[in-house]
VOGULO-815494 format. One record per residue: residue in three letters; x, y, z of N, C-alpha, C in turn. Coordinates in steps of 0.2 Angstrom, whole numbers, plus 2048, in hexadecimal, padded with zeros to 3 digits. Last residue first. Example, Ala and Ser with C-alpha at 12.3 -4.5 7.8 and 13.67 -1.06 7.14 Angstrom:
+------+-----+-----+-----+------+------+------+-----+-----+-----+
| code | nxx | nyy | nzz | caxx | cayy | cazz | cxx | cyy | czz |
+------+-----+-----+-----+------+------+------+-----+-----+-----+
|  SER | 840 | 7F5 | 823 |  844 |  7FB |  824 | 840 | 800 | 827 |
|  ALA | 842 | 7E4 | 827 |  83E |  7EA |  827 | 842 | 7F0 | 827 |
+------+-----+-----+-----+------+------+------+-----+-----+-----+
//
This chain:
+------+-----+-----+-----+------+------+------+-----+-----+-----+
| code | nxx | nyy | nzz | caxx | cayy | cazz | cxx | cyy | czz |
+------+-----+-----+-----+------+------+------+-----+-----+-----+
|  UNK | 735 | 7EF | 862 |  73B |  7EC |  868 | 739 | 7ED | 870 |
|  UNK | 72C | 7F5 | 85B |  72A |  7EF |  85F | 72E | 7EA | 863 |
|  UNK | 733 | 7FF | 858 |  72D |  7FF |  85C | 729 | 7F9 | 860 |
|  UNK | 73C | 7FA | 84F |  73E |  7FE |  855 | 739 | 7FD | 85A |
|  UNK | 734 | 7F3 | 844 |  739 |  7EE |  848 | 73A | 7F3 | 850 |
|  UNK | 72E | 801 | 83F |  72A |  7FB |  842 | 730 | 7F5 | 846 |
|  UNK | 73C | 805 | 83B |  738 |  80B |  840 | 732 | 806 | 846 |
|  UNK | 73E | 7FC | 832 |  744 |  7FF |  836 | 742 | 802 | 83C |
|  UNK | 734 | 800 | 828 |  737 |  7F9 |  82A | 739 | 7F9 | 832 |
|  UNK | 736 | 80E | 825 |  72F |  80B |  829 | 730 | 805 | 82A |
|  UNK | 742 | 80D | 81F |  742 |  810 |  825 | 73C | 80E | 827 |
|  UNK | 740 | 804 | 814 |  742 |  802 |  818 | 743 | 806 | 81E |
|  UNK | 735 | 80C | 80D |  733 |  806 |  80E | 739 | 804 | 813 |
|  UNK | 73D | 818 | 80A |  736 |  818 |  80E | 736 | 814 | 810 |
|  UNK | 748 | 815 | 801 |  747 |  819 |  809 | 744 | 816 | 80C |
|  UNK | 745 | 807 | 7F6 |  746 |  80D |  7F8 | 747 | 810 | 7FF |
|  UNK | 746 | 7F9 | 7F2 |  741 |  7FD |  7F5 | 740 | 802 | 7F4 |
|  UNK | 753 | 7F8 | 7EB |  74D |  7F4 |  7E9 | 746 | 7F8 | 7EA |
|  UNK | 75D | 7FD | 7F5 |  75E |  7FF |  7EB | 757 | 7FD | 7EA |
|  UNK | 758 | 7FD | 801 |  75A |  803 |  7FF | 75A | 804 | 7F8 |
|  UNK | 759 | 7EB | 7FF |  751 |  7EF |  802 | 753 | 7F8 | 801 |
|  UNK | 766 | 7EB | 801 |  764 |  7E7 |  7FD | 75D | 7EB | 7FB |
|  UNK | 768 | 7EF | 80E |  76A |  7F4 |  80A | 769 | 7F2 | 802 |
|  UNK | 761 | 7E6 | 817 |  75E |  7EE |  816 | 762 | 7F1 | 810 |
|  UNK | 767 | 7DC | 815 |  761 |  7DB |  80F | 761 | 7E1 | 813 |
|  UNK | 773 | 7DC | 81A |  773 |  7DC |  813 | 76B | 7DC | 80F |
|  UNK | 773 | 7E8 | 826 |  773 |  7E0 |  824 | 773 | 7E2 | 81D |
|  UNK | 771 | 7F4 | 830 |  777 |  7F4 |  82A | 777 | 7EE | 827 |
|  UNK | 768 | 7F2 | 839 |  768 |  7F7 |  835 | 76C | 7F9 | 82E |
|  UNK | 76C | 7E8 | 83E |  769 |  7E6 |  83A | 767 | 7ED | 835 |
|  UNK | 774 | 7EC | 849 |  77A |  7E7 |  844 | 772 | 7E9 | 83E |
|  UNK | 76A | 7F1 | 852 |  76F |  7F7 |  84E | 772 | 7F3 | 849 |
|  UNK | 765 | 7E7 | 857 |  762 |  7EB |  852 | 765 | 7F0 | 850 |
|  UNK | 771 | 7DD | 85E |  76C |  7DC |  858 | 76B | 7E3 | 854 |
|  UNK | 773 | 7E8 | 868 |  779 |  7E8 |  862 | 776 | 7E5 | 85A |
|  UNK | 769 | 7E7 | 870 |  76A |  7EE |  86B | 76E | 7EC | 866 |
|  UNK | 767 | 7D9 | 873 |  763 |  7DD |  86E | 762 | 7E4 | 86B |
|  UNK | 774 | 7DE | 87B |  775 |  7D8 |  875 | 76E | 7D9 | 871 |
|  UNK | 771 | 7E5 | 883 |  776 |  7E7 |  882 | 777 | 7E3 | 87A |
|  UNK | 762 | 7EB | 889 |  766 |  7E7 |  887 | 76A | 7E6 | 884 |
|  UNK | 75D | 7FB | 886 |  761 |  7F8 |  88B | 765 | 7F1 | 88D |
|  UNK | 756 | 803 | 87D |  758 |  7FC |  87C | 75E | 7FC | 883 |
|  UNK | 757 | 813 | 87C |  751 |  80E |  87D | 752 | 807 | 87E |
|  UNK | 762 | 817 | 877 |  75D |  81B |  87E | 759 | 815 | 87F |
|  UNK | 765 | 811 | 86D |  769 |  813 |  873 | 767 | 813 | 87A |
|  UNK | 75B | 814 | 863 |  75B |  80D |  867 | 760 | 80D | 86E |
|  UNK | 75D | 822 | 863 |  758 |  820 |  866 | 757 | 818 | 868 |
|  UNK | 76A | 820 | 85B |  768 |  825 |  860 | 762 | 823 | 866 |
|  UNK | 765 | 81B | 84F |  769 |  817 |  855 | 768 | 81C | 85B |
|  UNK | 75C | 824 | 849 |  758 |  81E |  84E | 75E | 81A | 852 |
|  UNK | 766 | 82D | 846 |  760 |  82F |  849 | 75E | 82C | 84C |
|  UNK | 76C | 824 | 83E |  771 |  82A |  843 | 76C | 82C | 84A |
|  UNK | 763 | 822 | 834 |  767 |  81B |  839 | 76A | 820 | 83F |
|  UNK | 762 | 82C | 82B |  75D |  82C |  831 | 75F | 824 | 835 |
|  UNK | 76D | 82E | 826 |  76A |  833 |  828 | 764 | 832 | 830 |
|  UNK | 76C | 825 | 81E |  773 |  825 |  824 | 76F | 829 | 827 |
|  UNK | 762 | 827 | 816 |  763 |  81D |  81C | 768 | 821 | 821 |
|  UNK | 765 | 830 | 80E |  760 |  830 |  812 | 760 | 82B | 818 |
|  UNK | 76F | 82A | 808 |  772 |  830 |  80B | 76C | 830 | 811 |
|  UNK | 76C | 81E | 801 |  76F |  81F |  808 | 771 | 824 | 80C |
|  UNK | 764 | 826 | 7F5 |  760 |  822 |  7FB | 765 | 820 | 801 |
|  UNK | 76D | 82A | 7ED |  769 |  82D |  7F2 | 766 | 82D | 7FA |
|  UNK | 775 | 819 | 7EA |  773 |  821 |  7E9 | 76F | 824 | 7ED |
|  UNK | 783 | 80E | 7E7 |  780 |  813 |  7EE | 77D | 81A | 7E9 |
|  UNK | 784 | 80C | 7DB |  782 |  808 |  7DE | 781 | 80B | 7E5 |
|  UNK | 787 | 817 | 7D3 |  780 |  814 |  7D2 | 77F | 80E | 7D4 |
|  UNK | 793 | 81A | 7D9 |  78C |  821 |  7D9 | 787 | 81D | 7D7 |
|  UNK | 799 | 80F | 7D5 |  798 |  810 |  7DC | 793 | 815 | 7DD |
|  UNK | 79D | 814 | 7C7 |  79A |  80C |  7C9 | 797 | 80C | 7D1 |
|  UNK | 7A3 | 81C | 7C9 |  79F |  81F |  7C6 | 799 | 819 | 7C7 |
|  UNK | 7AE | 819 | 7CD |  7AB |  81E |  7D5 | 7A4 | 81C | 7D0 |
|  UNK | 7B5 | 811 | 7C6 |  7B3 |  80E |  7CC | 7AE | 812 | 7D0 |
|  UNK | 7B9 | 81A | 7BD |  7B3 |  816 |  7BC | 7B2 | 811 | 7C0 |
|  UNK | 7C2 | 820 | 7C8 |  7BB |  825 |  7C2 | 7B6 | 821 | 7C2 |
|  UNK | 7CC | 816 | 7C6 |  7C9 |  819 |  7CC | 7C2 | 81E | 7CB |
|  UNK | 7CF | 818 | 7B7 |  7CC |  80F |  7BC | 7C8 | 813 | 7C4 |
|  UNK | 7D5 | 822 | 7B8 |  7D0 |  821 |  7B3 | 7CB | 81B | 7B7 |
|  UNK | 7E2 | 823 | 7C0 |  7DA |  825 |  7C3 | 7D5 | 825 | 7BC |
|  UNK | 7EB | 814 | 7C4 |  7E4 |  816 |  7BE | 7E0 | 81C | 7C0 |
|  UNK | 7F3 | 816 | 7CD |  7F5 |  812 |  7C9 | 7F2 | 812 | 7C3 |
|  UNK | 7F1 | 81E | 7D9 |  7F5 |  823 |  7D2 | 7F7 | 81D | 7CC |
|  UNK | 7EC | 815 | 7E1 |  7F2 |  816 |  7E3 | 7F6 | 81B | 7DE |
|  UNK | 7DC | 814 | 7DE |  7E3 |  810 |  7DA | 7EC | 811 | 7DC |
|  UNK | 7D0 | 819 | 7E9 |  7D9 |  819 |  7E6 | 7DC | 813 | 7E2 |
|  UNK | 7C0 | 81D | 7ED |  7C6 |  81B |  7EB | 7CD | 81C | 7E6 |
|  UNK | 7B7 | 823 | 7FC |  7BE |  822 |  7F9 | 7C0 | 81F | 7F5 |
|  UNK | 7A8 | 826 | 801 |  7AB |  820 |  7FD | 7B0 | 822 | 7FB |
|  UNK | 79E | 82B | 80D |  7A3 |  82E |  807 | 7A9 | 828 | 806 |
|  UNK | 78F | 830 | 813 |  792 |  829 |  810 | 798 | 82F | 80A |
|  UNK | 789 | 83B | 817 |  78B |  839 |  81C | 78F | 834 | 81A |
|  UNK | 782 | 83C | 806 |  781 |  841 |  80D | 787 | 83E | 812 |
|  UNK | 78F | 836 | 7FD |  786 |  836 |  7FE | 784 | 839 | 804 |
|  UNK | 79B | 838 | 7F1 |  798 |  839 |  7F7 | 78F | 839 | 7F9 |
|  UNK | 7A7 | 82E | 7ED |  7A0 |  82E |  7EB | 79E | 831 | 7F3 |
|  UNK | 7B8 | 833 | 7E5 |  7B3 |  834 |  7EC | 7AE | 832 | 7E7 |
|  UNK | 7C7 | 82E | 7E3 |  7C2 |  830 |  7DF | 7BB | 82E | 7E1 |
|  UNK | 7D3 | 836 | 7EC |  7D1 |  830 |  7ED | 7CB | 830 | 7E7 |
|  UNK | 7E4 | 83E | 7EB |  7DD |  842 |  7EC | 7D8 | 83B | 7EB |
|  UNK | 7F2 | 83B | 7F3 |  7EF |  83B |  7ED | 7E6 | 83C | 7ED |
|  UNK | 801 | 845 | 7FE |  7FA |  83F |  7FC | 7F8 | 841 | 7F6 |
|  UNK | 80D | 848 | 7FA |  80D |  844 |  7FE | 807 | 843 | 7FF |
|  UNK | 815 | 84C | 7E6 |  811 |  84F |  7ED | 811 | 847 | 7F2 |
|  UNK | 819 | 845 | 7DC |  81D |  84C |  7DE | 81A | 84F | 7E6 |
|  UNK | 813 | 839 | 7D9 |  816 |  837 |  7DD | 81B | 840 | 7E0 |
|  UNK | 805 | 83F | 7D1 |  803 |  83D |  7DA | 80D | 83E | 7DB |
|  UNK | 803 | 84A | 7C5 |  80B |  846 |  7C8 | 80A | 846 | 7D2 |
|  UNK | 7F8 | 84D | 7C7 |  7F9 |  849 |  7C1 | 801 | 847 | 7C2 |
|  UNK | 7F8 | 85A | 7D0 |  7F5 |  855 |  7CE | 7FB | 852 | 7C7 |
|  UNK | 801 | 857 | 7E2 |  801 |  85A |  7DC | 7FB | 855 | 7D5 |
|  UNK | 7FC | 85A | 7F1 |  7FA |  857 |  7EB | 7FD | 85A | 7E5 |
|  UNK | 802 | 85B | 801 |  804 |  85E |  7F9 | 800 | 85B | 7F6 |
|  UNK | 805 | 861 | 810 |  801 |  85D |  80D | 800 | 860 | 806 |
|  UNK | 814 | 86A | 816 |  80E |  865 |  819 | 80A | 861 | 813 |
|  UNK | 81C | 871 | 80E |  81D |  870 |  813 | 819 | 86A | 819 |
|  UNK | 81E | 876 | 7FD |  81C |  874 |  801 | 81D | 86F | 809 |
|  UNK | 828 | 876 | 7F4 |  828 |  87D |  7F8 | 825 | 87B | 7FE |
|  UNK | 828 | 86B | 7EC |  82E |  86F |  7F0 | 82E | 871 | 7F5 |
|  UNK | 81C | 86F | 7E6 |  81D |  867 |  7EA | 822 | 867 | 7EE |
|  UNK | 81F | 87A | 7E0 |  81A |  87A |  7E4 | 819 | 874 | 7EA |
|  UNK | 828 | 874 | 7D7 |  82A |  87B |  7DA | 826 | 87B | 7E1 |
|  UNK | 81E | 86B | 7CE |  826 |  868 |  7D3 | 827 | 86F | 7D7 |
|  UNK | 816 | 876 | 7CA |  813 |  870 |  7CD | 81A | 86D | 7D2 |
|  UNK | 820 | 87C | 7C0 |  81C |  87D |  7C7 | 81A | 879 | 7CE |
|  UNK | 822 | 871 | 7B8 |  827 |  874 |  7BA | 826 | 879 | 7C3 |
|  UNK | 815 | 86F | 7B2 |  819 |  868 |  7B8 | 81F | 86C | 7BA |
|  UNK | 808 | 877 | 7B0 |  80F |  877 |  7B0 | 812 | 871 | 7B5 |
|  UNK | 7FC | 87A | 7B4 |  7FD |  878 |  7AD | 802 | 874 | 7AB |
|  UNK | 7FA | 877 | 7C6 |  7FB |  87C |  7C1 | 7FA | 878 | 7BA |
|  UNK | 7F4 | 872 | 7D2 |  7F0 |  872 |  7CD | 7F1 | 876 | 7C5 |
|  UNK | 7FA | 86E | 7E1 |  7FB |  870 |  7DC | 7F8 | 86E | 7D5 |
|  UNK | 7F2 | 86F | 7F2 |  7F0 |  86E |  7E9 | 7F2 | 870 | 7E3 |
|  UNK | 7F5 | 86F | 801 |  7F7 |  872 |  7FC | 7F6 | 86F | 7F6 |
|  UNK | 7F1 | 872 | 814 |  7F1 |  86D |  80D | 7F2 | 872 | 806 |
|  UNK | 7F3 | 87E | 81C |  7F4 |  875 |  81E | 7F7 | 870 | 819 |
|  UNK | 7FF | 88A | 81A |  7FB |  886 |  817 | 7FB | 87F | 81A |
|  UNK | 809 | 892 | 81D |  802 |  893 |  823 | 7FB | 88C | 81F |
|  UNK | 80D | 897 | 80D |  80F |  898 |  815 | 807 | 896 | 818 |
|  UNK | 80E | 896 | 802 |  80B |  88F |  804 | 80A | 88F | 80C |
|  UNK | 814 | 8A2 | 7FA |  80B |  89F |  7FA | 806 | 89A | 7FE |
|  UNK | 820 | 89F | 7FB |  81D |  8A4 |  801 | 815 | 8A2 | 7FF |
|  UNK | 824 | 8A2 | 7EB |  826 |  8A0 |  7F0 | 824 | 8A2 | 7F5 |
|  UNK | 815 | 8A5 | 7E0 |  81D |  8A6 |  7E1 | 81D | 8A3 | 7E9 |
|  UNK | 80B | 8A1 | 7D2 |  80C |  89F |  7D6 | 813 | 8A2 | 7DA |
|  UNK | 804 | 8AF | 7C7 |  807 |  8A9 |  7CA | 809 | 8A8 | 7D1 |
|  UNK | 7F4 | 8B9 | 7CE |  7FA |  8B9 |  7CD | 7FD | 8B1 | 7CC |
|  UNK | 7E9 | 8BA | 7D8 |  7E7 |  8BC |  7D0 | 7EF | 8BC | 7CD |
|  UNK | 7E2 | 8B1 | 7E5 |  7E7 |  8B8 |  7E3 | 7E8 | 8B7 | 7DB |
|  UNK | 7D1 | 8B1 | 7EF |  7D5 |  8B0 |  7E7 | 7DB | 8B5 | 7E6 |
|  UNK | 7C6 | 8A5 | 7F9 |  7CC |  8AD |  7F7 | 7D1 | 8AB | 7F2 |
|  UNK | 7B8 | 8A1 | 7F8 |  7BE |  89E |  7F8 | 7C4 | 8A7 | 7F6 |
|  UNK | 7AA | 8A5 | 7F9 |  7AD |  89E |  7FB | 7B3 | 89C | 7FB |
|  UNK | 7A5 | 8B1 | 7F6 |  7AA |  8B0 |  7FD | 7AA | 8A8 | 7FE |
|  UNK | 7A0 | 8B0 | 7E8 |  79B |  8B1 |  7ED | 79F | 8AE | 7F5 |
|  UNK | 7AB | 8B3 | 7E2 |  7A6 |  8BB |  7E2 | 7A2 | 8B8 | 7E5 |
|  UNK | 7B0 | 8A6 | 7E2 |  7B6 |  8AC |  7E4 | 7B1 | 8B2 | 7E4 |
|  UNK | 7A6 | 89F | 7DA |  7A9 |  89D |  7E1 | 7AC | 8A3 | 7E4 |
|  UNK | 7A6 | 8A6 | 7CE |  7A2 |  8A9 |  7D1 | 7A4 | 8A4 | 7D8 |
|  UNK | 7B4 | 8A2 | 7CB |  7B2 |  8A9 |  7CD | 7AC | 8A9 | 7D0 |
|  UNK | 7B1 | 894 | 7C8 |  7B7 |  897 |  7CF | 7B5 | 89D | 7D0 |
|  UNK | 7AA | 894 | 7BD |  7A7 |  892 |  7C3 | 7AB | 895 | 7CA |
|  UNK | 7B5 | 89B | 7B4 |  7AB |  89D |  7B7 | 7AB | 89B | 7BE |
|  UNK | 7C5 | 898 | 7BB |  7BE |  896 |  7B7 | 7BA | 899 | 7B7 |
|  UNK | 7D1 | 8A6 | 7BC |  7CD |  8A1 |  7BE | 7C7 | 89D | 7B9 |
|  UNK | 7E2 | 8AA | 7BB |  7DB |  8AA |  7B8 | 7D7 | 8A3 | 7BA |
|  UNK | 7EF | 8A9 | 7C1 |  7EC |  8AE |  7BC | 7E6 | 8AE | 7BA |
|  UNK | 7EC | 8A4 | 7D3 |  7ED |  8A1 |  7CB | 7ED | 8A7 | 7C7 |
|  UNK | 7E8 | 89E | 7E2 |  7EE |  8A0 |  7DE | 7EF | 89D | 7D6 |
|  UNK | 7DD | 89A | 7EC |  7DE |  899 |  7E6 | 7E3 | 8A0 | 7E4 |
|  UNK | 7D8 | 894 | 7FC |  7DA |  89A |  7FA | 7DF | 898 | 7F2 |
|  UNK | 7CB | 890 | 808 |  7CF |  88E |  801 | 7D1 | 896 | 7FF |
|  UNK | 7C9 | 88A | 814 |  7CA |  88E |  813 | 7CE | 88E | 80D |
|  UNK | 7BE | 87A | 816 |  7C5 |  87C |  815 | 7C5 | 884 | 813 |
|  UNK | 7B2 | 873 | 815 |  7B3 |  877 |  81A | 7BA | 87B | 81B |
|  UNK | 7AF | 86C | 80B |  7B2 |  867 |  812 | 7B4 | 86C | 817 |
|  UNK | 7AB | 873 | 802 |  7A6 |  86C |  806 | 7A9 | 86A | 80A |
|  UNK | 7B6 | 878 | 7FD |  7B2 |  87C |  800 | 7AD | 874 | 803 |
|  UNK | 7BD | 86A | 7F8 |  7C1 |  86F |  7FD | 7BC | 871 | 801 |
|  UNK | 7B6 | 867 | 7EF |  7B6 |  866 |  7F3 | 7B8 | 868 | 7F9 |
|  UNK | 7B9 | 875 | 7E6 |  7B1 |  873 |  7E8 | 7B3 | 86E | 7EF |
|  UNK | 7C7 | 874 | 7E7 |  7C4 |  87A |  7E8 | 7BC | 878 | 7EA |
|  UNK | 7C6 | 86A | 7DA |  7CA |  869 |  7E1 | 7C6 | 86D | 7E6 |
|  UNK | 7C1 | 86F | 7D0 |  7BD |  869 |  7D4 | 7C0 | 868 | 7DB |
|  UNK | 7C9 | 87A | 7CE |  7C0 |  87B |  7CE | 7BE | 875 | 7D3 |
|  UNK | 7D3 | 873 | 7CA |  7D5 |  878 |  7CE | 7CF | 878 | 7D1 |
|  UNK | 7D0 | 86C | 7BD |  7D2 |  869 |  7C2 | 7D1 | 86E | 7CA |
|  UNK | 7CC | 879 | 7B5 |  7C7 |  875 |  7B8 | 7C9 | 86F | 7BD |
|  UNK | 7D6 | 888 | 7BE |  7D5 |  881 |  7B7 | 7D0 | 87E | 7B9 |
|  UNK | 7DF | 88D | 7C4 |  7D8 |  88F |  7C4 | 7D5 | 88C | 7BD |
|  UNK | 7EE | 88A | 7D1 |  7EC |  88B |  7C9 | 7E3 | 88C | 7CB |
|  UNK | 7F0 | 885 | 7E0 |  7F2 |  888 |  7DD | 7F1 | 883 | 7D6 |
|  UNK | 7E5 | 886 | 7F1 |  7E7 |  883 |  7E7 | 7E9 | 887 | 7E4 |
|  UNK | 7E8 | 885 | 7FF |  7EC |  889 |  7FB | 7EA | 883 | 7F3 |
|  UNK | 7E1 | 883 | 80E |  7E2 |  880 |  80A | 7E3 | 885 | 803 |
|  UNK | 7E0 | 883 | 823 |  7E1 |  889 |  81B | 7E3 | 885 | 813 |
|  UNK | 7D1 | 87E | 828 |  7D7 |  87E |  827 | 7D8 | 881 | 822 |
|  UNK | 7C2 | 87D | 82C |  7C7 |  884 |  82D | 7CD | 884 | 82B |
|  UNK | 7C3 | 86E | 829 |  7BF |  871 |  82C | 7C2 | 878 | 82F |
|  UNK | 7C8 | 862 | 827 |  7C9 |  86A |  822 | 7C7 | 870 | 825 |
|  UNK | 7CD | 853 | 829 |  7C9 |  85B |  82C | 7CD | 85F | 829 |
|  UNK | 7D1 | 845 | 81D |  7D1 |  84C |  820 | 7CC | 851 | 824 |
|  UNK | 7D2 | 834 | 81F |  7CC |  83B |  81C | 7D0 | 841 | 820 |
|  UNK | 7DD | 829 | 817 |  7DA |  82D |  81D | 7D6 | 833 | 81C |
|  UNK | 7E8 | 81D | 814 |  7E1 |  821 |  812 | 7DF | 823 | 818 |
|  UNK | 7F7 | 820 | 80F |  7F3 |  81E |  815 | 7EC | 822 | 813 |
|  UNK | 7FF | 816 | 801 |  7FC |  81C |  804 | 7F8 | 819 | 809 |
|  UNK | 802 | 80A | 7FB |  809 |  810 |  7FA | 806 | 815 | 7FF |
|  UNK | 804 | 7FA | 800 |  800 |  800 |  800 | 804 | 806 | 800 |
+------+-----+-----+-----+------+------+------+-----+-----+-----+
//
């Protein structure tokens, strides 16, 4: 295993993309969904970055990249055109670097995410395909969809409440294991939400 998987807290952390290309764009989204203070260094931005930069989601310096950009930075996205840069910025860097498309000049590699409210699916080929990693995630959006955002959503809810309520230590663990068994999630693609939270809700009630 060339890499430790691990999720990041962004959560306020200062994070630096440097370039304003559609790679740059995507980063920068998730960035902002994770709560990171993003600050983009580039001569020119996407549409979309802009209008991210005029509605205060992210702060913008309107120049190349120079020496000193990375100061104070948790995490760092080199996102330039240029591999000459890209190496400069992998250099300059002090803590956590992505370079794209050359994973081995930085020290982690960005995972090809399936996100559903609460459920986020990672996968890596280690930089060995992210073509194959693509059409893994794209295979994974249509085996997890919607409907388990909804399920986590509301399992968070009712384990809560079995908590409170079940005092046997081994009939609680039953009813929590079976919230995740293979035929509720078999009953999620098949059924939908409804049918299996009203399942879920009738089994509670009659514990």
């Amino acid at each position: 295993m060339k890499y430790y998987p691990v999720f990041l807290n962004l959560k306020g952390k200062n994070v630096v993309v440097i370039g304003g290309g559609r790679v740059a764009e995507r980063k920068a989204r998730m960035l902002i969904k994770a709560g990171a203070s993003v600050r983009i260094i580039s001569p020119s931005l996407t549409h979309n970055l802009k209008k991210l930069h005029e509605a205060g989601k992210l702060t913008y310096i309107k120049r190349t990249y120079k020496k000193g950009d990375l100061r104070k930075a948790f995490l760092v996205i080199a996102a330039t055109s240029s591999q000459q840069i890209n190496t400069k910025i992998a250099n300059d860097a002090e803590f956590l670097i992505n370079v794209i498309d050359m994973p081995s000049e930085g020290n982690f590699i960005a995972p090809s995410v399936v996100n559903r409210g609460p459920l986020t699916i990672a996968i890596s080929t280690e930089g060995a395909s992210p073509a194959i990693a693509k059409a893994l995630r794209m295979e994974m959006e249509q085996l997890y969809g919607a409907e388990f955002a909804r399920y986590l959503k509301f399992t968070e809810v009712i384990r809560q409440r079995a908590i409170k309520k079940i005092t046997d230590n081994k009939k609680r663990e039953r009813f929590l294991k079976s919230l995740a068994s293979a035929e509720k999630l078999r009953s999620l693609r098949t059924k939908g939400f409804r049918a299996v939270s009203t399942a879920v809700l009738t089994a509670f009630d009659n514990l």
